[in-house]
Backbone bond lengths (Angstrom), bond angles and torsions (degrees), N, CA, C in turn:
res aa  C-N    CA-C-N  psi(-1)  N-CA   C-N-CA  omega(-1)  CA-C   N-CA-C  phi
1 X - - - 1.468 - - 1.508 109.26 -
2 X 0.993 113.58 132.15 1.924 130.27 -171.69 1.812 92.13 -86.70
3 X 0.968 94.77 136.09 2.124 105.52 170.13 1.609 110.10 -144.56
4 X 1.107 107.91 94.65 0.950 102.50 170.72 1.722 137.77 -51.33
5 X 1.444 129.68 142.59 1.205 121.58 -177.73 1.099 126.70 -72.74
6 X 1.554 97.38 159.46 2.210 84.27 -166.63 0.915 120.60 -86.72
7 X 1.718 125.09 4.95 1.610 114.14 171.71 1.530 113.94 -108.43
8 X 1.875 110.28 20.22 1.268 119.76 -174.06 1.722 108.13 -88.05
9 X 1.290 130.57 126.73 1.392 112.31 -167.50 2.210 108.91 -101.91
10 X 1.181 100.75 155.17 1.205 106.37 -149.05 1.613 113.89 -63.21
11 X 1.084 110.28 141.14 1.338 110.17 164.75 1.711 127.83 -23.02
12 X 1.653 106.37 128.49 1.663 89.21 -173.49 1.372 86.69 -110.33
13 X 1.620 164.58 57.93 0.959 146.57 134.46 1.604 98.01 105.44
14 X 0.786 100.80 -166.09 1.898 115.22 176.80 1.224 123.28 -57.27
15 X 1.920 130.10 -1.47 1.152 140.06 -162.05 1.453 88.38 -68.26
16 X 1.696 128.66 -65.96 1.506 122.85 -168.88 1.332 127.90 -68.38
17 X 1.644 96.64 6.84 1.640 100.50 145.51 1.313 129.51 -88.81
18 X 1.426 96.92 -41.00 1.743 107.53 179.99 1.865 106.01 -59.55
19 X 1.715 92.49 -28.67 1.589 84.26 -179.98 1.653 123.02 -62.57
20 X 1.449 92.57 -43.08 1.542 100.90 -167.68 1.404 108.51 -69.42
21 X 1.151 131.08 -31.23 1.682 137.23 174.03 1.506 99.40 -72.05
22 X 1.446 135.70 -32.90 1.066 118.90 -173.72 2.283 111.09 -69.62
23 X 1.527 90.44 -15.98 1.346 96.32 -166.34 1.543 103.85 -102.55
24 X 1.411 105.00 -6.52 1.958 111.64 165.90 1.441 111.34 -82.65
25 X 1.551 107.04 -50.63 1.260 121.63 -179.65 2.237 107.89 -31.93
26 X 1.151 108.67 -61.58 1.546 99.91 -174.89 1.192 108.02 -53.71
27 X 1.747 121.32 -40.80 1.345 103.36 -159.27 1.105 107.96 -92.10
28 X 1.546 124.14 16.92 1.831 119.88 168.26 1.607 111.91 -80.17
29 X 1.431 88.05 -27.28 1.661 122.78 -163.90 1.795 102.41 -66.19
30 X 1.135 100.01 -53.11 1.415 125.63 166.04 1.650 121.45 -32.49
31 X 1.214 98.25 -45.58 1.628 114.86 -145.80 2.054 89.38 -111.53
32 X 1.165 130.81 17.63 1.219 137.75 141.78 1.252 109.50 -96.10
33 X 1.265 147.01 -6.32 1.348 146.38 177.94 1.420 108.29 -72.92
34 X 1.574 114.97 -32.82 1.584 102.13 -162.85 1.142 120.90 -79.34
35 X 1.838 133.41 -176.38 1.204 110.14 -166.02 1.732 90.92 -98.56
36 X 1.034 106.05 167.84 1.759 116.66 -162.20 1.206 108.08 -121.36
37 X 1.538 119.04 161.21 1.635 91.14 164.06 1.636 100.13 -111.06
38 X 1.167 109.94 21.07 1.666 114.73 150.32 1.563 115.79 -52.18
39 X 1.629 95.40 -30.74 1.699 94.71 -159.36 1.721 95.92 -116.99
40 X 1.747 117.07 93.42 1.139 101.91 -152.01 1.672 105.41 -107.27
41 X 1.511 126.77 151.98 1.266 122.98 171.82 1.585 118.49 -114.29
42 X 0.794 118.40 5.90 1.447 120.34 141.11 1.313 147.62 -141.22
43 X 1.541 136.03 -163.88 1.413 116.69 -158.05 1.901 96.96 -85.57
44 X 1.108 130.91 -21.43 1.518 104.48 177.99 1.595 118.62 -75.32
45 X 1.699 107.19 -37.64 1.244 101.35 165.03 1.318 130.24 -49.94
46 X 1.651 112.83 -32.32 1.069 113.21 -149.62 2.036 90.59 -88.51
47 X 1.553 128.67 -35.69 1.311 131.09 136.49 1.634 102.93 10.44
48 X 1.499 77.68 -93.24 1.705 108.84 -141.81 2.151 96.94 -71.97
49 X 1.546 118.46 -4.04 1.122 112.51 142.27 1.564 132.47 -40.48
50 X 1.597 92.48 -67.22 1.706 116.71 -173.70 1.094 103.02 -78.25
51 X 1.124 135.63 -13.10 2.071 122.09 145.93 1.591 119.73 -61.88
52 X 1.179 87.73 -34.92 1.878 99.44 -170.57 1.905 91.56 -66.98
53 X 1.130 100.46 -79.95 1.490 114.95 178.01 1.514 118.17 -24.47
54 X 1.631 113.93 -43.33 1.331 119.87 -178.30 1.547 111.92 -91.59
55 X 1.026 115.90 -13.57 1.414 103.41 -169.13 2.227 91.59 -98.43
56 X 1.294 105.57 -38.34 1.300 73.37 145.05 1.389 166.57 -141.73
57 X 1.281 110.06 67.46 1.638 130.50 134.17 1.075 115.31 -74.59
58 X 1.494 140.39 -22.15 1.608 130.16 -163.18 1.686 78.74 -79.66
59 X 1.373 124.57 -58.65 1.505 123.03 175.31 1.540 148.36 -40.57
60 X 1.744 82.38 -18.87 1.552 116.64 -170.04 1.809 97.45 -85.42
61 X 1.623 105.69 -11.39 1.857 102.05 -145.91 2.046 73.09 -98.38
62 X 0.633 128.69 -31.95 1.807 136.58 172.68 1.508 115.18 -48.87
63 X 1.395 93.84 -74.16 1.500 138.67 -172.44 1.898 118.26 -38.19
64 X 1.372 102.42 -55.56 1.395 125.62 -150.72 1.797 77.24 -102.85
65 X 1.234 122.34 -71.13 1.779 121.96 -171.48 1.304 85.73 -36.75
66 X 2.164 137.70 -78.11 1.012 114.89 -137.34 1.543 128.88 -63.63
67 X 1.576 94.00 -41.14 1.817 110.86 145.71 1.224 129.17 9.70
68 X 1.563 77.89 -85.07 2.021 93.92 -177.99 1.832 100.85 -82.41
69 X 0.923 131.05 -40.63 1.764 120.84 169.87 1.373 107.08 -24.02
70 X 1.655 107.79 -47.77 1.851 124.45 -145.51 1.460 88.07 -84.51
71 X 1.466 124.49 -45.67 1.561 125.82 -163.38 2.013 89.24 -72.68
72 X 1.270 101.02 -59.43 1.877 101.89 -159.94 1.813 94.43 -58.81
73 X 1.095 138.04 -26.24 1.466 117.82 -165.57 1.650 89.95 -86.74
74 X 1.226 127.43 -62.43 1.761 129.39 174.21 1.692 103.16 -17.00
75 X 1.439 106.92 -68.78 1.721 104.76 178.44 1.251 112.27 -72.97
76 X 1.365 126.72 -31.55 2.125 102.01 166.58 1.171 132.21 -90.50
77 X 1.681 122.74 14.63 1.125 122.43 145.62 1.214 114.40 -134.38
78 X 1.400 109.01 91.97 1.485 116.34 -179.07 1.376 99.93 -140.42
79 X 0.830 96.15 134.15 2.051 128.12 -164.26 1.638 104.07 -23.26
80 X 0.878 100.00 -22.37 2.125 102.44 -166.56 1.951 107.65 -103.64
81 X 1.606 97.96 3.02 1.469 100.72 -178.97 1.259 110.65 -121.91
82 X 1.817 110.40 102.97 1.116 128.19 -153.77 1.666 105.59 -80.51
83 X 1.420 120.42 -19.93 1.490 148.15 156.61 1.410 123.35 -10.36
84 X 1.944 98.15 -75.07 0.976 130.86 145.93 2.133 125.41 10.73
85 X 0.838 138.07 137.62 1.447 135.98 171.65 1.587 107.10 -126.87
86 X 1.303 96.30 111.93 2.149 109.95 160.16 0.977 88.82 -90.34
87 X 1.802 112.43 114.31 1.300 131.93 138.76 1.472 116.06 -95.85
88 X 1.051 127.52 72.29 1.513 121.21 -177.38 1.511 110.78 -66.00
89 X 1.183 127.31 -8.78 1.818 133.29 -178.25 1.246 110.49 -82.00
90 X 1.685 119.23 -29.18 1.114 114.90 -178.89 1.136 132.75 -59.05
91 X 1.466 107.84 139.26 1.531 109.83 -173.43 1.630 116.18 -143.46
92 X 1.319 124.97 -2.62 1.475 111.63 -179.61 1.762 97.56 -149.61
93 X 1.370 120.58 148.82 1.503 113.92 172.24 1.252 70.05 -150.23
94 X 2.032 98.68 139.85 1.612 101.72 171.95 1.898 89.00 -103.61
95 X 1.353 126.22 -19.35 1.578 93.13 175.35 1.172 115.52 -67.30
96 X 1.325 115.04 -39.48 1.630 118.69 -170.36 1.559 109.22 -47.25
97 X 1.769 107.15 -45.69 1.470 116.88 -168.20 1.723 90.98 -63.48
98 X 1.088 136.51 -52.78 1.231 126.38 -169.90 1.366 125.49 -74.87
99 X 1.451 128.90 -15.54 1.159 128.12 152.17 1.600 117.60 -76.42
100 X 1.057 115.91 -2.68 1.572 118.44 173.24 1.287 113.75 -94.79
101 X 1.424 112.38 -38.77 1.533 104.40 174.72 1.984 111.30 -95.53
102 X 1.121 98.23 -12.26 1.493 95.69 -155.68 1.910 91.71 -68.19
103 X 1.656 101.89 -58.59 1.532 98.50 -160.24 1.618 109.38 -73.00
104 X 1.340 126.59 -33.21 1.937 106.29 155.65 1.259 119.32 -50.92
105 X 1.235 125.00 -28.58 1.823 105.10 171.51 1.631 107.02 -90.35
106 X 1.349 128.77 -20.40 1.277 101.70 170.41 1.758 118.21 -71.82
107 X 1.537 109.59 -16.55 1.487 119.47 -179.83 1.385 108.70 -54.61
108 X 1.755 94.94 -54.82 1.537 108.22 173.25 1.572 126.36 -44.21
109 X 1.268 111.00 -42.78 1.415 133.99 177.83 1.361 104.67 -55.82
110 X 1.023 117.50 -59.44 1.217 124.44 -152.55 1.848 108.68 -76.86
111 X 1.495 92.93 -51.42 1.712 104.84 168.34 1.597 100.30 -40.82
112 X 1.554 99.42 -87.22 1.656 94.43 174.40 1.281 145.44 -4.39
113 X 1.647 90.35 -36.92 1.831 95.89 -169.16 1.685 94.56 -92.33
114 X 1.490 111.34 -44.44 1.756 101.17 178.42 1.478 105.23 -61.44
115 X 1.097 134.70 -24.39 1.444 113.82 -174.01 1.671 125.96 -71.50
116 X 1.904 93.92 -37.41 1.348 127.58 164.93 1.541 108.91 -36.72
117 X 1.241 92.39 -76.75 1.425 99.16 -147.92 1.803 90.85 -75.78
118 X 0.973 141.57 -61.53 1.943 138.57 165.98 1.290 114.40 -42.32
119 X 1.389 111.94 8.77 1.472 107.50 163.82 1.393 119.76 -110.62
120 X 1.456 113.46 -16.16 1.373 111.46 167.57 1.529 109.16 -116.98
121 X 1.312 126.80 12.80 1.431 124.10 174.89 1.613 99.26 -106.21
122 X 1.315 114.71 -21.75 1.697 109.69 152.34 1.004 133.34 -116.11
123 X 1.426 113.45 55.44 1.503 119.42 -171.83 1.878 100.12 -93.13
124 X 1.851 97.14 113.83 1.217 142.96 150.33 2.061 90.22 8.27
125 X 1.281 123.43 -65.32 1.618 119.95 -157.13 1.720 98.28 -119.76
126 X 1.009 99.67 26.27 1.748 107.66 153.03 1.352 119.80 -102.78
127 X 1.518 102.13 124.48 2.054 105.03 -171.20 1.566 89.74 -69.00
128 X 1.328 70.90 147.61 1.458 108.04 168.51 1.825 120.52 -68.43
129 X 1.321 121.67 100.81 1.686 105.14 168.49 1.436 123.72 -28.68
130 X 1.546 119.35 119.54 1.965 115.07 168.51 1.672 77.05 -175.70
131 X 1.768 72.04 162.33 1.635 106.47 176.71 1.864 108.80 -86.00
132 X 1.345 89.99 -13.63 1.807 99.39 -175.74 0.996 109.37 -109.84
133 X 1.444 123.82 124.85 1.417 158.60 162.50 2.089 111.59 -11.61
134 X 0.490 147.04 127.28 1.427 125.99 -166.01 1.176 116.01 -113.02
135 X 1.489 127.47 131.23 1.622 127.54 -165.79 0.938 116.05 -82.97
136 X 1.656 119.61 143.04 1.517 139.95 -170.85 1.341 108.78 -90.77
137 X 1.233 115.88 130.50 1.570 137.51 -158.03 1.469 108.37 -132.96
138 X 1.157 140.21 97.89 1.550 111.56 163.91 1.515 107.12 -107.65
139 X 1.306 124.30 130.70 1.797 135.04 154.11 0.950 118.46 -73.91
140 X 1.214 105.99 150.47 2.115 113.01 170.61 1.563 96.15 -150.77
141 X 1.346 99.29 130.08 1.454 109.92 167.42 1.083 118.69 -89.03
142 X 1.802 119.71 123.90 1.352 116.30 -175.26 1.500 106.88 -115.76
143 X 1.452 123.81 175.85 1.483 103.16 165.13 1.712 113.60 -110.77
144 X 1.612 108.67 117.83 1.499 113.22 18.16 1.137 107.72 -140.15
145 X 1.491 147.70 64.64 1.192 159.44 -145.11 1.870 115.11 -165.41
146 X 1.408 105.03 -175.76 1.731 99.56 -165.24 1.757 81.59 -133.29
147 X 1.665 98.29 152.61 1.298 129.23 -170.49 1.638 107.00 -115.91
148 X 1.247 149.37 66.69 1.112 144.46 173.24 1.396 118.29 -59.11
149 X 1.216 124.45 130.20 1.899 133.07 179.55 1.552 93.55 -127.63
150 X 1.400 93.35 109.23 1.849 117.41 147.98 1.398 100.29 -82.16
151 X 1.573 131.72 89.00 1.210 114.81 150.50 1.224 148.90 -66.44
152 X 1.425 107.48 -35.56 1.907 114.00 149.40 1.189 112.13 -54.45
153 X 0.975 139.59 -0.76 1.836 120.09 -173.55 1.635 101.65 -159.97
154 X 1.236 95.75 35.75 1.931 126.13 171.21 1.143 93.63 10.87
155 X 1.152 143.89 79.77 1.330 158.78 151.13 1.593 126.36 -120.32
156 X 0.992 135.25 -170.44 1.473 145.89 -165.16 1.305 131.18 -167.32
157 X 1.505 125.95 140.42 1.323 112.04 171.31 1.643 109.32 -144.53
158 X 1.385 116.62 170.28 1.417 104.96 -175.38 1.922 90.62 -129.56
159 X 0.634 89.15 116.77 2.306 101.63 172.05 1.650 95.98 59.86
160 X 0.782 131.14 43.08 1.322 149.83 177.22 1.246 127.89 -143.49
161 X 1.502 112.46 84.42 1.349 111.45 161.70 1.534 137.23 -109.31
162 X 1.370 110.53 144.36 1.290 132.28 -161.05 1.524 130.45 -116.27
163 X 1.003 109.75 75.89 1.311 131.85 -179.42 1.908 137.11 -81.26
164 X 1.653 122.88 124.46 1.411 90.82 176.03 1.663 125.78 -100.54
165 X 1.196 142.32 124.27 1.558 156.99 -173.91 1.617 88.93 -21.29
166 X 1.331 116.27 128.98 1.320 129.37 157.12 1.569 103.38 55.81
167 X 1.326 114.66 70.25 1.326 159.69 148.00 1.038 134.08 -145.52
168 X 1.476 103.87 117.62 1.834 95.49 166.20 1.353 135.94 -64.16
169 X 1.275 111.53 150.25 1.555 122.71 -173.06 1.159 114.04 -110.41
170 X 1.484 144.07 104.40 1.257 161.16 136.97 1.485 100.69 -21.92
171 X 1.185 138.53 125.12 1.053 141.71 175.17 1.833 102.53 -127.75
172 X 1.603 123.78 122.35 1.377 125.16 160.79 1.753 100.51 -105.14
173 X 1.119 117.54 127.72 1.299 107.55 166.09 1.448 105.13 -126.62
174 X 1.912 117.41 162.92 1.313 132.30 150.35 1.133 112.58 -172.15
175 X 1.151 127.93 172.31 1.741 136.77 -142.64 1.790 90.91 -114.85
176 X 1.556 96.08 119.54 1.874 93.67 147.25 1.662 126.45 -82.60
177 X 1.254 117.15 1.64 1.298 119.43 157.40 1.625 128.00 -135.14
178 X 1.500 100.71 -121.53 1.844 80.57 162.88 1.244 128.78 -87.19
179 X 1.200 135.84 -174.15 1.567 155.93 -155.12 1.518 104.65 -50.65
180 X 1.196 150.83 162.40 1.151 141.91 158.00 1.482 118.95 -157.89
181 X 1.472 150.34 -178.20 1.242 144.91 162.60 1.104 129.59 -136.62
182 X 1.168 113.19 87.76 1.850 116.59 -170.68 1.698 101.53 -70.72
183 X 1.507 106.61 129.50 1.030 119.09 -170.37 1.833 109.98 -149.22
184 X 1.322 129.45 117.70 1.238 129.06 -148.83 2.035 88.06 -117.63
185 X 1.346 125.60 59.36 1.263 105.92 -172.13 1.593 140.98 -31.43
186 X 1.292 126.18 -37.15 1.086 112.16 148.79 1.533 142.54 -53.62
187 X 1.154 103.60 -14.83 1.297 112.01 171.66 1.463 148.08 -119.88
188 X 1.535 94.18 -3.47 1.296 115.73 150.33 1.401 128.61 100.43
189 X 0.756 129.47 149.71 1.787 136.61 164.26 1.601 95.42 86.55
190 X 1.225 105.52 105.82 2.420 109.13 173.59 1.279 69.28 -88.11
191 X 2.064 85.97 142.54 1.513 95.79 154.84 1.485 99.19 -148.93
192 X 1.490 101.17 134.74 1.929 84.85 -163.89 1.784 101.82 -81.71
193 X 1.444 115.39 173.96 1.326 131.25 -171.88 1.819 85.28 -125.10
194 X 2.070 80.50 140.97 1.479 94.39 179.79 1.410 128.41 -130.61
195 X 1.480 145.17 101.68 1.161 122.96 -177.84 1.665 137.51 2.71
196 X 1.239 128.29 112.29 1.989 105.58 179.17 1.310 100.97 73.28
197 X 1.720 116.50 14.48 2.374 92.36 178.40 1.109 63.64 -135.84
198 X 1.884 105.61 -161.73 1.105 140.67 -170.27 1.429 113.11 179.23
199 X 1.174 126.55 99.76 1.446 142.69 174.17 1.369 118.11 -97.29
200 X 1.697 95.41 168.18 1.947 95.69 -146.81 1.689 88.51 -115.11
201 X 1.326 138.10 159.43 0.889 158.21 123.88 1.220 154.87 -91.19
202 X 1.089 164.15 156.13 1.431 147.52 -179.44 2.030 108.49 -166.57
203 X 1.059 109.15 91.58 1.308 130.87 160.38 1.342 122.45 -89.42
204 X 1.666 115.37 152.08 1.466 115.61 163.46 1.824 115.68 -152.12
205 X 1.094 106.16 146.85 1.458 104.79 -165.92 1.479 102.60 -108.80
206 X 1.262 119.31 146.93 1.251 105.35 -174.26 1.544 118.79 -120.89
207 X 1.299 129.01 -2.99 1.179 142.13 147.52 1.417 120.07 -141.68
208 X 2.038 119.17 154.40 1.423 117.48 -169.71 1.563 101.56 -65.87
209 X 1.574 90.58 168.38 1.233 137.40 -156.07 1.484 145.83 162.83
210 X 1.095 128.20 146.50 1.385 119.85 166.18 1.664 107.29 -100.28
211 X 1.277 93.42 135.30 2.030 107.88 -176.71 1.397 95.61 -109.02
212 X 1.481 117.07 165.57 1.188 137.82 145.62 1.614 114.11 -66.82
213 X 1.267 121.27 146.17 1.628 113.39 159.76 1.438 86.53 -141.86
214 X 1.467 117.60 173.76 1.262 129.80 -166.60 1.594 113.55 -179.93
215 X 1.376 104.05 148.54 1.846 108.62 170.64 1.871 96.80 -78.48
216 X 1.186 134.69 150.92 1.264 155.31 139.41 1.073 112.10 -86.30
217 X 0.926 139.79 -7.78 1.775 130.96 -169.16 1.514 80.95 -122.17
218 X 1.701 88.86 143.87 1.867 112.44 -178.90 1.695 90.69 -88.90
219 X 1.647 108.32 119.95 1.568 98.46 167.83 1.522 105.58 -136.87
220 X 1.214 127.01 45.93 1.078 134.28 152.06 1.506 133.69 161.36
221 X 1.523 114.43 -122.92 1.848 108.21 168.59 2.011 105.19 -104.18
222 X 1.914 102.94 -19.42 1.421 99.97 174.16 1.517 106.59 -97.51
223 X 1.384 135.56 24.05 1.280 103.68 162.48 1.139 149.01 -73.29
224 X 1.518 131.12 9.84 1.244 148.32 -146.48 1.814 75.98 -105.89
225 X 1.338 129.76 -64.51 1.439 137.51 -173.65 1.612 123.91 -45.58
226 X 1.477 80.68 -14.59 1.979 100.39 -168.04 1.635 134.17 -55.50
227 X 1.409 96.35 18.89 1.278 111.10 -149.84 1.915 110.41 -117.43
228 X 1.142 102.21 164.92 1.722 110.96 -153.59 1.509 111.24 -142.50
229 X 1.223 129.30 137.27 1.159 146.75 -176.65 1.822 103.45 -82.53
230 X 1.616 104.08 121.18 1.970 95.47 -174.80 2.001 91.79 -99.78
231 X 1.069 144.79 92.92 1.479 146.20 -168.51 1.618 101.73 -70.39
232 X 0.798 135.57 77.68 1.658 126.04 -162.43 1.600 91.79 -87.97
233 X 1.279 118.81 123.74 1.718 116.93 -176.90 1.948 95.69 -140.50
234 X 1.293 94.39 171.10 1.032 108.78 159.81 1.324 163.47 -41.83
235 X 0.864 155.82 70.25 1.824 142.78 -134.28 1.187 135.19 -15.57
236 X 1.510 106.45 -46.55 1.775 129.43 164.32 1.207 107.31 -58.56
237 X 1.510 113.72 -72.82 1.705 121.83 170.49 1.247 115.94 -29.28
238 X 1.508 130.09 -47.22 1.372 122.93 -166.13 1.600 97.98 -86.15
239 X 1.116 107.42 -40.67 1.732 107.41 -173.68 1.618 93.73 -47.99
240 X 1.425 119.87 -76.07 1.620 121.25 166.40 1.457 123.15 -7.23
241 X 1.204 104.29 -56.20 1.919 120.26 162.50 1.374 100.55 -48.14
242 X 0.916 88.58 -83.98 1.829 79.83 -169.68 1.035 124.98 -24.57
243 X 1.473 134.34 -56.07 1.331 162.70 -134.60 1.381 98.53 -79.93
244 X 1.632 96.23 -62.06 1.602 104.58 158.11 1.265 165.08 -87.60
245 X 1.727 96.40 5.90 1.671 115.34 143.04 1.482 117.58 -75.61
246 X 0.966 113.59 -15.28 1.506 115.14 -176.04 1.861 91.06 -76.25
247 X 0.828 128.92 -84.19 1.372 123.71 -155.67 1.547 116.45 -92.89
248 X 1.718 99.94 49.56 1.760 116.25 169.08 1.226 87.27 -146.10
249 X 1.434 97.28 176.10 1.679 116.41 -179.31 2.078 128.07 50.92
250 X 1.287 92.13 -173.29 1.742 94.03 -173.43 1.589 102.68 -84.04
251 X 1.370 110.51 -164.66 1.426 113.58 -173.39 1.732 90.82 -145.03
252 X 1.626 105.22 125.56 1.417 150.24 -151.83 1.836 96.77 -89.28
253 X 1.432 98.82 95.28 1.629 91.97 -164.74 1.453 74.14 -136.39
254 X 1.880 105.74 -173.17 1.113 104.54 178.89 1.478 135.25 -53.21
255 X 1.592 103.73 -57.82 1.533 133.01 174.29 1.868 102.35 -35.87
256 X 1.782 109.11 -57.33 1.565 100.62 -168.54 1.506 105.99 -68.02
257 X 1.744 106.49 -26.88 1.941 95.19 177.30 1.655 125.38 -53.51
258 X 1.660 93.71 -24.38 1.492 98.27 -162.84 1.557 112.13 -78.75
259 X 1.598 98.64 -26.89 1.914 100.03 169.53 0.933 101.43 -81.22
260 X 1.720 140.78 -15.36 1.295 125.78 -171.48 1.925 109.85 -78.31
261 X 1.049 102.62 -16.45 1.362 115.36 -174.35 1.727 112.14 -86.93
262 X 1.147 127.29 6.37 1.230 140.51 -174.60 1.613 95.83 -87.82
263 X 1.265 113.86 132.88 1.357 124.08 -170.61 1.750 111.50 -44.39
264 X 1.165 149.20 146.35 1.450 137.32 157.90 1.924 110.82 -156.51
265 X 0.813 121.85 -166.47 1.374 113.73 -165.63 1.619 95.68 -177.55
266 X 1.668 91.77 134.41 1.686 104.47 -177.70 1.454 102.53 66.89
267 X 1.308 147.16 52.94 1.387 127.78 177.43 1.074 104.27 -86.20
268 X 1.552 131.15 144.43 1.451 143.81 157.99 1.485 121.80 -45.85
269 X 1.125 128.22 108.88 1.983 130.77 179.89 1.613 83.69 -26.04
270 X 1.302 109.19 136.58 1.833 124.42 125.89 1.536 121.38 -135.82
271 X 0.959 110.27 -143.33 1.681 111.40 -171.48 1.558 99.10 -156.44
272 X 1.631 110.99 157.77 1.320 116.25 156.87 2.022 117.64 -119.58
273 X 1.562 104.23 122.88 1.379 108.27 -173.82 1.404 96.11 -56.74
274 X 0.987 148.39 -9.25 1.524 141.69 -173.13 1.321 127.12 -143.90
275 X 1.493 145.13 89.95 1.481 132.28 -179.40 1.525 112.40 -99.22
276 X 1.354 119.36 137.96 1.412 132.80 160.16 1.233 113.86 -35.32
277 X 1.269 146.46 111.78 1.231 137.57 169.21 1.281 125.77 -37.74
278 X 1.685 103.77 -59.99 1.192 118.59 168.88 1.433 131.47 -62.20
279 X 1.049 114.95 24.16 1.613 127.30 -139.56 2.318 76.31 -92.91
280 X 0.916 104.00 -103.16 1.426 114.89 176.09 1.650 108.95 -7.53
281 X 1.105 109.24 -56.09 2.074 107.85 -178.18 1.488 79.71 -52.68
282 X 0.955 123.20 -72.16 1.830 132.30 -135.90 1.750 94.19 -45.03
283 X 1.692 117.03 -40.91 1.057 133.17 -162.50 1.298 112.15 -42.44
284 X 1.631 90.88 -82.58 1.214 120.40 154.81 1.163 163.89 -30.06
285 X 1.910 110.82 -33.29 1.279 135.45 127.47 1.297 127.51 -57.39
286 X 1.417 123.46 -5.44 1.430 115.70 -170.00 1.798 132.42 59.27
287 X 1.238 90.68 20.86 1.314 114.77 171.66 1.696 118.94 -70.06
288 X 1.481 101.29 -39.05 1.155 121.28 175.47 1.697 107.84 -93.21
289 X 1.376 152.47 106.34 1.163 127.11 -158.56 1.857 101.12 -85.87
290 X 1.268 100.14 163.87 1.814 126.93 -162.95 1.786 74.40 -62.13
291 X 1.555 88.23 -172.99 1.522 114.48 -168.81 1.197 105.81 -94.74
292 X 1.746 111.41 139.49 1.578 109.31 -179.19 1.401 132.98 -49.64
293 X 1.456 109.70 -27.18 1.382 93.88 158.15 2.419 76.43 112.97
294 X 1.633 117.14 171.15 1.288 150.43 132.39 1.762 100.29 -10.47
295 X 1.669 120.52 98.12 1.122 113.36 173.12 1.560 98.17 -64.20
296 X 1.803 116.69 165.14 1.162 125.90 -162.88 1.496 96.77 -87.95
C-alpha cells in the first residue's frame, strides 16, 4: 500500500504533465533548426540525399505490406469471426514460401545496388567535374579545434572556413592528435582524419552561405566546442578574404603550430597572414610531433 507523506502536497491532475511537455516541447522545437543533410547545398550532399531517400522506400516496399499483413491477419482471426479457417494440419504453402523469401532478397538486391553503385560514384578522393580549377585546403584536427591551410594563398585559419560558391574544394586532411571526423553536413561525405595518414576530400558548394562544419568523432572533454563556421561567399568576397588575412594576425610556422596544439576549447576564428608551405608534410610525417595531449 502507497501512503503518501505528510508534507507531500496533493496531486494537481495532469498539470505535471502538461508541465513536463511544455519543457520538451522547445527542445524538439530546437532540433529542426539544425543544418541537415536533408537540407542539402551541394551536389554530393545533394547525391547522398537521394540514397538516403531511396533506400528508404525500397524498405518502406517490405515494411508497410508486412504491417498491414500483421494488422489484417489479427482482425481475420479473431475469436468472434466464425469465417475464419483452423487448419491446424497445415504444413507447407509454396506461394507463401515464395513471397517470404522472394521479396527480402529482392529488398536486399536492390539496397545492394544503391549502396554499390553511390559508393563509387561518390567516392570521397574522386575530383569533382568543373570548368574551375579547384581550391587547396588542408585540415588538421587539433584538440579541440580545426587548423585550415590555404597553401596557394599562404594563409591560415583556425575554425574558420572560407570558401568560394561553385568551386571545388580539394580537401587534404589529418589529425595532430587523436582521431577525428570533419564533416560539413550540408555538404556531405564525413571523412575521419588520422594521426601519420592523410585523406582526400572533394566538396563543392553551390551557392553563399554560412554552413555548419563539425568533428563527429568524440575525442575528448572539448568536443562538444569542435566546431567551425563553412562562409561560402562569392569570388570577389573571398579574393577580399584573402587580401585580408594576409595583412592581420601572426605567421603559422613551426614554433606557432606547436602552441597551437596545446589543448583549448571553444576558440574564437582567427587567421594567419602567413603559412609554411611545408607546414602539412611536416604534420603528417611526424616531423612536427602530435599534440601534448591532457596537462598532468
Amino acid at each position: 500500500m502507497f501512503v503518501r507523506p505528510k508534507n507531500s502536497a496533493p496531486s494537481s491532475g495532469p498539470r505535471p504533465v502538461i508541465a513536463r511537455l511544455a519543457n520538451v516541447m522547445p527542445l524538439l522545437a530546437l532540433t529542426a533548426c539544425q543544418p541537415s543533410v536533408l537540407d542539402p547545398k551541394g551536389p554530393i550532399a545533394l547525391a547522398e540525399k537521394t540514397i538516403l531517400i531511396d533506400s528508404v522506400a525500397i524498405m518502406l516496399a517490405i515494411v508497410v505490406p508486412t504491417i498491414a499483413a500483421t494488422l489484417g491477419f489479427a482482425w481475420w482471426f479473431r475469436a468472434s469471426n466464425t469465417r475464419a479457417k483452423f487448419l491446424p494440419d497445415w504444413e507447407y504453402s509454396g506461394r507463401i514460401e515464395l513471397m517470404v523469401w522472394s521479396v527480402p532478397l529482392l529488398v536486399i538486391i536492390l539496397l545492394g545496388g544503391v549502396a554499390w553503385i553511390g559508393s563509387h560514384e561518390l567516392d570521397p578522393a574522386e575530383p569533382l567535374t568543373s570548368n574551375t580549377p579547384p581550391l587547396e585546403v588542408q585540415a588538421v584536427s587539433l584538440d579541440w579545434k580545426w587548423l585550415f591551410i590555404y597553401p596557394d594563398q599562404h594563409i591560415a585559419s583556425v575554425n574558420q572556413l572560407e570558401i568560394p560558391a561553385g568551386v571545388p574544394v580539394h580537401f587534404s586532411l589529418t589529425s595532430g592528435s587523436v582521431m577525428s571526423a570533419f564533416f560539413i553536413p550540408q555538404l556531405g561525405s564525413m571523412i575521419y582524419t588520422m594521426n601519420h595518414m592523410a585523406t582526400r576530400l572533394n566538396l563543392l558548394a553551390d551557392e553563399p552561405g554560412t554552413l555548419l562544419g563539425l568533428s563527429s568523432q568524440y575525442s575528448g572533454a572539448g568536443f562538444s566546442g569542435m566546431r567551425f563556421d563553412v562562409r561560402v561567399v562569392p569570388a570577389d568576397q573571398f579574393a577580399a578574404w584573402i587580401a585580408a588575412a594576409r595583412n592581420t594576425g601572426a605567421t603559422l610556422d613551426a614554433a606557432s603550430y606547436i602552441n597551437l596544439t596545446k589543448q583549448s576549447s571553444d576558440v574564437a576564428p582567427f587567421t594567419f597572414r602567413a603559412a609554411d608551405p611545408t607546414l602539412f608534410q611536416q604534420i603528417v610525417s611526424q616531423a612536427l610531433p602530435p599534440g601534448p595531449g591532457p596537462a598532468p
